[in-house]
N, CA and C atoms as a LAMMPS dump frame, in Angstrom:
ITEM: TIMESTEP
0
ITEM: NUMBER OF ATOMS
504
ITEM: BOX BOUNDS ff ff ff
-5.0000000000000000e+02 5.0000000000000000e+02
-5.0000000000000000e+02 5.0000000000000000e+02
-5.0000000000000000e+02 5.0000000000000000e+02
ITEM: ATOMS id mol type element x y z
1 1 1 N -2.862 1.516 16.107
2 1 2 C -2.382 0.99 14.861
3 1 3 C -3.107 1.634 13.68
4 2 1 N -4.593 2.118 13.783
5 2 2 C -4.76 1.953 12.785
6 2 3 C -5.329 3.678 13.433
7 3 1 N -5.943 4.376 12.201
8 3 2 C -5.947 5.96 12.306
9 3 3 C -7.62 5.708 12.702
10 4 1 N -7.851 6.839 13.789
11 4 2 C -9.123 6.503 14.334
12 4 3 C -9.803 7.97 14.891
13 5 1 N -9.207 8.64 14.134
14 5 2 C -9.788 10.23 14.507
15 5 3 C -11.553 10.401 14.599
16 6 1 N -12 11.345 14.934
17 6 2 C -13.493 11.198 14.569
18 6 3 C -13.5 12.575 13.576
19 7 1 N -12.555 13.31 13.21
20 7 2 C -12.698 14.114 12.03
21 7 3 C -11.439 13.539 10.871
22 8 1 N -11.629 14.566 9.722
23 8 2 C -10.425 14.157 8.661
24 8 3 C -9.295 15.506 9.033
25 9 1 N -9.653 16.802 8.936
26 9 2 C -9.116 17.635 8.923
27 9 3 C -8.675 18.172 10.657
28 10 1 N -7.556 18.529 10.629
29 10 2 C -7.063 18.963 11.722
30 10 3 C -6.922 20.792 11.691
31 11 1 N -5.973 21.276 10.439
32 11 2 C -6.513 22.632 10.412
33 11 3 C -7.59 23.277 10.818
34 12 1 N -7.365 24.71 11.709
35 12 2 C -8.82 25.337 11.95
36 12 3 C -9.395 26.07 10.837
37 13 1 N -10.573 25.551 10.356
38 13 2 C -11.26 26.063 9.142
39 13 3 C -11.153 27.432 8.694
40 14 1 N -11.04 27.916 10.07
41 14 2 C -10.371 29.583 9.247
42 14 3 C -9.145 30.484 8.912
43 15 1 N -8.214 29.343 8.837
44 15 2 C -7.171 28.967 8.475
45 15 3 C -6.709 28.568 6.917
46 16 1 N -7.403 29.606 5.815
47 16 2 C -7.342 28.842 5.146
48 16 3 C -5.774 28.137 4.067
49 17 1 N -4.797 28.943 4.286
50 17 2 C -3.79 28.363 4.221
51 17 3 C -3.652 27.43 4.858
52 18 1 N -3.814 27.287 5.573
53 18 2 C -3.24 25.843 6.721
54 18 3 C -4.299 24.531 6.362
55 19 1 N -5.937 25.091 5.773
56 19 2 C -6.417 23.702 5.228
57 19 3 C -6.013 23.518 3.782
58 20 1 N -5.592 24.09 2.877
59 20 2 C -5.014 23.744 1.756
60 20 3 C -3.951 22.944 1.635
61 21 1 N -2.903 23.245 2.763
62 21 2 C -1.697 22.915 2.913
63 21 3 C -2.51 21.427 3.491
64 22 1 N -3.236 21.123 3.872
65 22 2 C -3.731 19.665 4.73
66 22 3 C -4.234 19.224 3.736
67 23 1 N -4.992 19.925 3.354
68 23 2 C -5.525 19.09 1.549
69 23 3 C -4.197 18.521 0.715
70 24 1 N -3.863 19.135 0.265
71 24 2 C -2.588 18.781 -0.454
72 24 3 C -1.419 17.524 -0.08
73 25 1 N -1.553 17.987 1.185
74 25 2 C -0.326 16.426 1.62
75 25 3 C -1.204 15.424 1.676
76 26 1 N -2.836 15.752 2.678
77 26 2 C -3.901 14.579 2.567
78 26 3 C -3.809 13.694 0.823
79 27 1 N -3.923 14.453 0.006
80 27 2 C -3.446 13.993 -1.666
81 27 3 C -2.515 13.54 -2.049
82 28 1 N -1.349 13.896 -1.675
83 28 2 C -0.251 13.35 -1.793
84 28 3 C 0.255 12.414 -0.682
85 29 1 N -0.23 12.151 0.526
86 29 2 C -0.141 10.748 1.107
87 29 3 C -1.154 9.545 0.303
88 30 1 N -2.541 9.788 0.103
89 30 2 C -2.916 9.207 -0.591
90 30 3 C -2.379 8.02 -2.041
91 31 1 N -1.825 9.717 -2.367
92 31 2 C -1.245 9.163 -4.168
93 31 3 C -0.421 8.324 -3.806
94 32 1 N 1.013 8.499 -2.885
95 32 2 C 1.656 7.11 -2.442
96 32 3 C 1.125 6.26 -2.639
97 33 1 N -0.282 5.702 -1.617
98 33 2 C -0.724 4.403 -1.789
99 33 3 C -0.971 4.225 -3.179
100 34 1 N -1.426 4.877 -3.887
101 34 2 C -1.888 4.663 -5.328
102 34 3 C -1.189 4.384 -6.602
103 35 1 N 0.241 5.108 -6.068
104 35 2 C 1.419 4.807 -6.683
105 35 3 C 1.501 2.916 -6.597
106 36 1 N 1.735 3.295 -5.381
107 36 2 C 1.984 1.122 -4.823
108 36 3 C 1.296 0.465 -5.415
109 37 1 N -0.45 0.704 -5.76
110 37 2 C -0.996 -0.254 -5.983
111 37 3 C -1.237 -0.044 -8.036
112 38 1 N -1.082 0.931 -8.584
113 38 2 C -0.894 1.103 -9.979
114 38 3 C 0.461 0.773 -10.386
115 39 1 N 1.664 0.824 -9.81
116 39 2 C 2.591 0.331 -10.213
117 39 3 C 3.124 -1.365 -9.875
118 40 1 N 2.406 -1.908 -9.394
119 40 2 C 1.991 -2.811 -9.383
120 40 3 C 1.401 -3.554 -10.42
121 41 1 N 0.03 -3.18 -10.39
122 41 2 C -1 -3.579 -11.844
123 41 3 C -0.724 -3.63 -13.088
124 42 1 N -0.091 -2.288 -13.065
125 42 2 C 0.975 -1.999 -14.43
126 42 3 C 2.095 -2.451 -14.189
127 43 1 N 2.559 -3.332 -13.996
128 43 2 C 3.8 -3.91 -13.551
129 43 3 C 5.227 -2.53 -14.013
130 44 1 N 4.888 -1.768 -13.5
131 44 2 C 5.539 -0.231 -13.928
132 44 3 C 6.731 -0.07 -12.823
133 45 1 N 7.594 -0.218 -12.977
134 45 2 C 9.257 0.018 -12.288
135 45 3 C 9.191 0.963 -11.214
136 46 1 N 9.255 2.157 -12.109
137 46 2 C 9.194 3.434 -11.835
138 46 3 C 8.315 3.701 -11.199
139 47 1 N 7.007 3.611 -11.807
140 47 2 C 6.175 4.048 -10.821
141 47 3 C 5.939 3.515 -9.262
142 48 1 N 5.783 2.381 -9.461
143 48 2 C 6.271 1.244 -8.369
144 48 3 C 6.853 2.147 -7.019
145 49 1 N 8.168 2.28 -7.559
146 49 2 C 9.789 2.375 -6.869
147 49 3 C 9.357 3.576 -6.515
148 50 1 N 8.121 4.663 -6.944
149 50 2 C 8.069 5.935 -6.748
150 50 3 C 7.53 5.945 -4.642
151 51 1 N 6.68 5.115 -4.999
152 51 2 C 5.753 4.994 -3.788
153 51 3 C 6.806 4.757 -2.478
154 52 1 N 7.901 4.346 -2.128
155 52 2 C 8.408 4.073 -1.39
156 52 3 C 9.953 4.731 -1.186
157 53 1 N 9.897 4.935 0.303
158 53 2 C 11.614 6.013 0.915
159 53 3 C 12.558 4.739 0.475
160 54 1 N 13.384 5.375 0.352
161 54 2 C 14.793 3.874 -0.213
162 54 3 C 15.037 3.218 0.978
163 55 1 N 14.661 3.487 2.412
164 55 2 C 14.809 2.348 3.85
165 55 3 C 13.023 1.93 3.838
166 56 1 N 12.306 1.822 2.971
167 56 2 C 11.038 1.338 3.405
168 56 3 C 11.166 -0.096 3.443
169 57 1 N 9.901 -0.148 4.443
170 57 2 C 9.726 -1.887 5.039
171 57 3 C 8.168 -1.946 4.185
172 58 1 N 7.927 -3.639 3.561
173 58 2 C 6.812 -3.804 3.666
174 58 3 C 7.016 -5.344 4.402
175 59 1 N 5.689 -5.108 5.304
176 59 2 C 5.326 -6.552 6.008
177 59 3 C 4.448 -6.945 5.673
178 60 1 N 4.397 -8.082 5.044
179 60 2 C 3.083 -9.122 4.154
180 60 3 C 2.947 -10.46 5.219
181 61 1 N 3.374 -10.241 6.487
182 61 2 C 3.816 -11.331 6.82
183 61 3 C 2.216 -11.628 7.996
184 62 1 N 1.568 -10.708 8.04
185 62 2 C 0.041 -10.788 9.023
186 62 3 C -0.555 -11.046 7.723
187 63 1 N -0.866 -10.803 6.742
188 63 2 C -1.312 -11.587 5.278
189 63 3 C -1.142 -12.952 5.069
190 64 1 N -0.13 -13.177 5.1
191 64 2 C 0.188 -14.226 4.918
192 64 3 C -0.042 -15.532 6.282
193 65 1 N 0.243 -15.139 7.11
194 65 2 C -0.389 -15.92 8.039
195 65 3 C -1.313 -16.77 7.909
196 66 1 N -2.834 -15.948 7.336
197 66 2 C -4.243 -16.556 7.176
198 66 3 C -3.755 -17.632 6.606
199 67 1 N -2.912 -17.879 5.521
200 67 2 C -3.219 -18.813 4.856
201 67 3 C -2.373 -19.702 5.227
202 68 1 N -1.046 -19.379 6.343
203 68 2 C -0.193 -20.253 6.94
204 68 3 C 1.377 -20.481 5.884
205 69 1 N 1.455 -19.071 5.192
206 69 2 C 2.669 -19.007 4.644
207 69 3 C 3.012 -18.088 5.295
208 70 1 N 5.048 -18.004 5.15
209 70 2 C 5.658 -17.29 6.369
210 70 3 C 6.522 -16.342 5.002
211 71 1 N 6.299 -15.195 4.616
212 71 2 C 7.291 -14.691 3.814
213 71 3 C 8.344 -13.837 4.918
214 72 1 N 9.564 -13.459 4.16
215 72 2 C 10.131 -12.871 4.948
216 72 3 C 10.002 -11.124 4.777
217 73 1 N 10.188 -10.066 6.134
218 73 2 C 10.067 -8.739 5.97
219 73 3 C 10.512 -8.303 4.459
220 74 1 N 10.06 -7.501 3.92
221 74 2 C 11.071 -6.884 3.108
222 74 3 C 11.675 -5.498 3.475
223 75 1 N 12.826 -5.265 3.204
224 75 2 C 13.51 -4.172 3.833
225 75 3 C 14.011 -3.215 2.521
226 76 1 N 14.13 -1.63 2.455
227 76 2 C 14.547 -1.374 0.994
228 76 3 C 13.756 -1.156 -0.039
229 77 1 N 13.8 -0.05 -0.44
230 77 2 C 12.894 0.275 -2.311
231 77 3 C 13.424 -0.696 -2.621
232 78 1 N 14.779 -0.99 -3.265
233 78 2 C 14.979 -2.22 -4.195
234 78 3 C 14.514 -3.172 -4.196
235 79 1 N 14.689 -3.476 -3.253
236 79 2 C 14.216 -5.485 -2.693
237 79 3 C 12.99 -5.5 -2.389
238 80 1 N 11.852 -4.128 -2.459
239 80 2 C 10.937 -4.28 -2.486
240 80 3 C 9.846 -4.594 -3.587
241 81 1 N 10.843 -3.473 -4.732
242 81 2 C 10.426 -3.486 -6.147
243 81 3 C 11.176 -4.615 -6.826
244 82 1 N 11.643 -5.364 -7.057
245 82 2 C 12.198 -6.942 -7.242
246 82 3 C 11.442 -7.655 -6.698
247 83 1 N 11.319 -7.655 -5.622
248 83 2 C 11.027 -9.086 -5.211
249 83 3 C 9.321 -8.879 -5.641
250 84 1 N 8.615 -7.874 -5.673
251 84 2 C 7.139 -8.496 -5.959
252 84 3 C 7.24 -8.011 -7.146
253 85 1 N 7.603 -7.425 -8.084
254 85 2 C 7.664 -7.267 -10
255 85 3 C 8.128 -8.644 -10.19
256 86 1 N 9.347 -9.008 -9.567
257 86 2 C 9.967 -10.176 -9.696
258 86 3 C 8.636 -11.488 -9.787
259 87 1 N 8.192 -11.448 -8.538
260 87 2 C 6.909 -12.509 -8.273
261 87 3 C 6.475 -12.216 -9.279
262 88 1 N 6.024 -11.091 -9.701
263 88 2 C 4.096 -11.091 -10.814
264 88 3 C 4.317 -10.787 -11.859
265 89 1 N 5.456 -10.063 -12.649
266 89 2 C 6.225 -9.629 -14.217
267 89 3 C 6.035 -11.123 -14.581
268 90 1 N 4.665 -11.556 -15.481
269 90 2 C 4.715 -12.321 -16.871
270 90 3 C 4.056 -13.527 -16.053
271 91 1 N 3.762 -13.606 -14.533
272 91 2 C 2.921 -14.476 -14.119
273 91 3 C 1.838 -14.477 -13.367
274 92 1 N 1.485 -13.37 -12.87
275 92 2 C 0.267 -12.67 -12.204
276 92 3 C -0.059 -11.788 -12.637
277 93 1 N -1.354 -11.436 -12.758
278 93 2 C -2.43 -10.058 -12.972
279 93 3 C -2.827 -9.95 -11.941
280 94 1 N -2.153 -8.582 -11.995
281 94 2 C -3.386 -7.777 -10.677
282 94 3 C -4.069 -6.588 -10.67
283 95 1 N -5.251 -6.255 -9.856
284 95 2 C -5.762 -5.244 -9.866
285 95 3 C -6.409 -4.516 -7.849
286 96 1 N -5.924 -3.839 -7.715
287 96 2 C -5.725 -3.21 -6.488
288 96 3 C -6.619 -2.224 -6.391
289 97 1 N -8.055 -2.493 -5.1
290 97 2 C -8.656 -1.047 -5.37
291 97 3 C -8.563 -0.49 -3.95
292 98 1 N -8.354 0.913 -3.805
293 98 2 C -7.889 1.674 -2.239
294 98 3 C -9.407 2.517 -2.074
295 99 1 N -9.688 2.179 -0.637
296 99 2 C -10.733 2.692 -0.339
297 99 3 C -10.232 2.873 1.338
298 100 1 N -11.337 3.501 1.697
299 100 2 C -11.687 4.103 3.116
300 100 3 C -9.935 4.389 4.261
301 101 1 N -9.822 5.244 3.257
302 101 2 C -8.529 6.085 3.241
303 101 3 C -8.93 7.211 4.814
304 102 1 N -8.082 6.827 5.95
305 102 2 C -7.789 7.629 6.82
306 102 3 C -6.564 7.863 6.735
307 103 1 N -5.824 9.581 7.236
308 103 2 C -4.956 9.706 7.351
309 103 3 C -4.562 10.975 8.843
310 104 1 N -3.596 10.552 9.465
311 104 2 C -3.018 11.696 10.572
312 104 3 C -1.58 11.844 10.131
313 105 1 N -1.564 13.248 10.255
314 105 2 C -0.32 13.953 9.745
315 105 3 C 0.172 14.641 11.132
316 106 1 N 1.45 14.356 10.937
317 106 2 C 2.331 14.855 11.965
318 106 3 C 3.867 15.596 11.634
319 107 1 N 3.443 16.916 11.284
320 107 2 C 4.642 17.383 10.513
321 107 3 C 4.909 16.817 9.146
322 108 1 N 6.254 16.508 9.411
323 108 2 C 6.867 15.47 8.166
324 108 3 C 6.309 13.891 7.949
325 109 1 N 5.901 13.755 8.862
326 109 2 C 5.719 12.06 9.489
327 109 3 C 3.816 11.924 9.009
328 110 1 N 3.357 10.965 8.341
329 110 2 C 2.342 10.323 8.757
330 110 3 C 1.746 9.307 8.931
331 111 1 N 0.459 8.735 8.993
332 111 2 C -0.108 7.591 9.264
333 111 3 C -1.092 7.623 8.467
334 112 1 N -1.666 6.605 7.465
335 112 2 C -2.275 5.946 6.582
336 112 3 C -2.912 4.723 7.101
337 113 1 N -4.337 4.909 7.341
338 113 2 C -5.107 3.369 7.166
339 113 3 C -5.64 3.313 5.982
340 114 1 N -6.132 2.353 5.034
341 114 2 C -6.927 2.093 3.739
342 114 3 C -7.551 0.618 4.086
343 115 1 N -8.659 0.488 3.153
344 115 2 C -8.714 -0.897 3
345 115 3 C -8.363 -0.951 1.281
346 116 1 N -7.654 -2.472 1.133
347 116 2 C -7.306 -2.402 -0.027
348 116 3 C -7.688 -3.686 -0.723
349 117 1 N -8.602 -4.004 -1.879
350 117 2 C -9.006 -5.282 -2.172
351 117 3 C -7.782 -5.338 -3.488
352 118 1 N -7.084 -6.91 -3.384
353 118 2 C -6.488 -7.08 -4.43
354 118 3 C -6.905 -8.036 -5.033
355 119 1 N -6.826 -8.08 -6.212
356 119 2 C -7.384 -9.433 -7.303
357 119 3 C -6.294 -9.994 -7.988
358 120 1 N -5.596 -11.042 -7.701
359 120 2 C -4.353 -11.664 -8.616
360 120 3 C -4.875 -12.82 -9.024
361 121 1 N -4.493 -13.168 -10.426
362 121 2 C -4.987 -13.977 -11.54
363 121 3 C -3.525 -14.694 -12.167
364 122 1 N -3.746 -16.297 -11.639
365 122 2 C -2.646 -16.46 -12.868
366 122 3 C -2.695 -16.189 -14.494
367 123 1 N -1.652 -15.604 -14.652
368 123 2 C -1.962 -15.695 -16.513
369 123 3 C -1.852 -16.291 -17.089
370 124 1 N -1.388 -17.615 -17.031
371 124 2 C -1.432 -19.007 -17.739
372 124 3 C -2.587 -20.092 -17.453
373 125 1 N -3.27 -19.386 -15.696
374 125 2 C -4.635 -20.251 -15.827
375 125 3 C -5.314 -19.015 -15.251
376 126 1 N -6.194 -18.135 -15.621
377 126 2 C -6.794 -17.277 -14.969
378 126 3 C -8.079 -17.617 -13.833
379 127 1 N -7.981 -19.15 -14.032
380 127 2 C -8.948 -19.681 -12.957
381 127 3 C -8.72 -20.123 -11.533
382 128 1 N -7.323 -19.945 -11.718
383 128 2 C -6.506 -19.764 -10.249
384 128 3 C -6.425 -18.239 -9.699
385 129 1 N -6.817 -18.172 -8.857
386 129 2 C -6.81 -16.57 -7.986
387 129 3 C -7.023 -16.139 -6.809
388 130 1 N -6.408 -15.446 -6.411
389 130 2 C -6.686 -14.971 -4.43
390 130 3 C -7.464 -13.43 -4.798
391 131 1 N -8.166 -13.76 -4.204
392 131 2 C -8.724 -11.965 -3.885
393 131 3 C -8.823 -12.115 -2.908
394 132 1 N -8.114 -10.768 -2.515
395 132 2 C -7.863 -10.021 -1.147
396 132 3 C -8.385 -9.375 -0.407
397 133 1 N -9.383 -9.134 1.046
398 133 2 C -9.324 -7.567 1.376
399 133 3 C -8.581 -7.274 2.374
400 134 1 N -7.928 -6.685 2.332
401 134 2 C -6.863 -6.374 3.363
402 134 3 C -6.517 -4.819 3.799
403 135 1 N -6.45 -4.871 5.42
404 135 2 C -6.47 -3.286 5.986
405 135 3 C -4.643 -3.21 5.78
406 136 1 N -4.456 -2.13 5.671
407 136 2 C -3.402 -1.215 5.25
408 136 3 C -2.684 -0.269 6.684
409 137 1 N -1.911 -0.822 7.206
410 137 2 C -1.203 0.117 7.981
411 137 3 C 0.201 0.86 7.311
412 138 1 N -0.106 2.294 7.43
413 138 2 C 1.395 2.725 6.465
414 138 3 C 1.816 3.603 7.282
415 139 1 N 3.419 4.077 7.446
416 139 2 C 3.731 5.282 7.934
417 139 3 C 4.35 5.729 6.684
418 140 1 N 4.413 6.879 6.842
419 140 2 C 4.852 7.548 5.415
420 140 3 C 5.905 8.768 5.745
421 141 1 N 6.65 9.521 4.996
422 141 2 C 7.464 10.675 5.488
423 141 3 C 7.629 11.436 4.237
424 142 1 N 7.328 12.683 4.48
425 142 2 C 7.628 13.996 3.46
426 142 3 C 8.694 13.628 2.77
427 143 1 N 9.038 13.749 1.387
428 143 2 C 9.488 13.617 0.511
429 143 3 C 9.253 15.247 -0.416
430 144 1 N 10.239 15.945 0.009
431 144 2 C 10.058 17.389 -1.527
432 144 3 C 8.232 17.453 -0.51
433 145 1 N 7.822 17.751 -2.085
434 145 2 C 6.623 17.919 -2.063
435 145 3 C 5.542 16.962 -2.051
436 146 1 N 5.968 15.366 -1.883
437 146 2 C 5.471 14.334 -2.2
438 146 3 C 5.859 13.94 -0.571
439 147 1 N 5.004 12.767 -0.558
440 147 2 C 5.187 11.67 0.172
441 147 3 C 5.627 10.042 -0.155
442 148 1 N 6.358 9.549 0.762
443 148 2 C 6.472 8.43 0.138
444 148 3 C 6.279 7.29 1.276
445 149 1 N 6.29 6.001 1.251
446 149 2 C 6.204 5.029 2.02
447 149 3 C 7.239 4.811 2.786
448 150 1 N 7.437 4.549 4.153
449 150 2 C 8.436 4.499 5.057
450 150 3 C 8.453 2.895 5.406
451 151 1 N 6.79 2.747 6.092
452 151 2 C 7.078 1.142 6.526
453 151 3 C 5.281 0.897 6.154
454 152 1 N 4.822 -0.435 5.967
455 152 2 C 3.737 -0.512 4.909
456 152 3 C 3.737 -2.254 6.024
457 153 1 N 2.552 -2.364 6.438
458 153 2 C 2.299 -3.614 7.265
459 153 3 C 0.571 -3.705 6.598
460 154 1 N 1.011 -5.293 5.895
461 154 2 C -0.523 -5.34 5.241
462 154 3 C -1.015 -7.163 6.372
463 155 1 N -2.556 -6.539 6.627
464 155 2 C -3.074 -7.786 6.913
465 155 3 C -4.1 -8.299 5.788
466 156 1 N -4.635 -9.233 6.697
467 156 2 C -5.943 -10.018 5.535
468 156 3 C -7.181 -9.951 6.476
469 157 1 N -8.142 -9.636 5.979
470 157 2 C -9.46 -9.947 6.513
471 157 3 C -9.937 -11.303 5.942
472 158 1 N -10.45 -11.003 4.963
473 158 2 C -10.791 -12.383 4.42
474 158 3 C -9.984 -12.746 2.856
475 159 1 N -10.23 -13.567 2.892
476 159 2 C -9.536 -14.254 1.252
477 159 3 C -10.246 -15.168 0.394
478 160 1 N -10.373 -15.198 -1.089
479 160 2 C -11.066 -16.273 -1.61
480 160 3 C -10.303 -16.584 -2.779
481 161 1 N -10.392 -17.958 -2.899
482 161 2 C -9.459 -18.626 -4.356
483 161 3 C -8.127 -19.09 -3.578
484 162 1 N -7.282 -19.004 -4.396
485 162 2 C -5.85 -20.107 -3.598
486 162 3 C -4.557 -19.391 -3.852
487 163 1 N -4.338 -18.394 -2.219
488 163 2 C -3.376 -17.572 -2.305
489 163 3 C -1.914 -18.572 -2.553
490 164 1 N -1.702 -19.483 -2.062
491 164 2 C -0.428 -19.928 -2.267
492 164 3 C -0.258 -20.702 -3.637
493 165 1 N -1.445 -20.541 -4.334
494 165 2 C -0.957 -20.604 -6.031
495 165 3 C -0.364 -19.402 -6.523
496 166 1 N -0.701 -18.057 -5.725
497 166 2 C -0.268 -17.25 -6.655
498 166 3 C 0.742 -16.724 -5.704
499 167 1 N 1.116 -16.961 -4.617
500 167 2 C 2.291 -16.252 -3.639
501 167 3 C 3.46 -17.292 -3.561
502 168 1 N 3.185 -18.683 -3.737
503 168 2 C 3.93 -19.78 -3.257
504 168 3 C 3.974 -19.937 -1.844
């Protein structure tokens, strides 16, 4: 499930076309996630909608568990970018930070672990809030020169403050 290599780079170092070319998508799988979690924060459409293939899945639903809420899959860029702009546009603040970023590339196809801490704040009481840390399973697929999100399964490690104030 989760990426467990004991190196980052797969190219042979003297290769150096072939590690540039690994650098570069390694960056641009990355930026995906970064897309997700800045277009988010910035409650930004576009940018948002950038991060994800138009059949992407996100599953919030091992997240949600901990706290014993059942959301349903989401299926679709659209209904992905709706339904959580929808949730947090004018009633949540958030701030998303991506760390300990593994990735395996397979051709067109890859795999993304992160850990990702989120901080959501109501904005009418900012003393209500869940912070998050949660591991990141993503598959992702070549896009042009970009990558984008295919299917995105988030869990929870731990949680503090009161997620179902700010998730329902």
């Amino acid at each position: 499930m989760y990426v467990t290599r004991d190196r980052a780079l797969t190219a042979p170092a003297h290769d150096t076309a072939a590690v540039v070319a690994e650098l570069r998508d390694r960056a641009e799988i990355t930026d995906a996630l970064h897309r997700f979690a800045l277009g988010q924060d910035l409650k930004d459409k576009d940018l948002f909608a950038s991060a994800f293939a138009p059949d992407a899945e996100l599953d919030f639903r091992p997240a949600a568990a901990k706290w014993g809420a059942e959301p349903p899959l989401m299926s679709g860029r659209d209904t992905i970018v709706t339904t959580i702009l929808g949730m947090f546009t004018g009633r949540v603040d958030t701030t998303h930070q991506v760390t300990n970023a593994r990735i395996a590339i397979d051709g067109d196809t890859a795999r993304l672990t992160a850990l990702v801490e989120a901080q959501h704040l109501l904005t009418a009481d900012p003393a209500k809030h869940a912070l998050l840390k949660n591991p990141y399973d993503v598959d992702l697929v070549r896009d042009g020169d970009r990558w984008v999100i295919r299917r995105l399964r988030i869990d929870n490690t731990w949680f503090t403050g009161e997620p179902t104030a700010i998730f329902g």
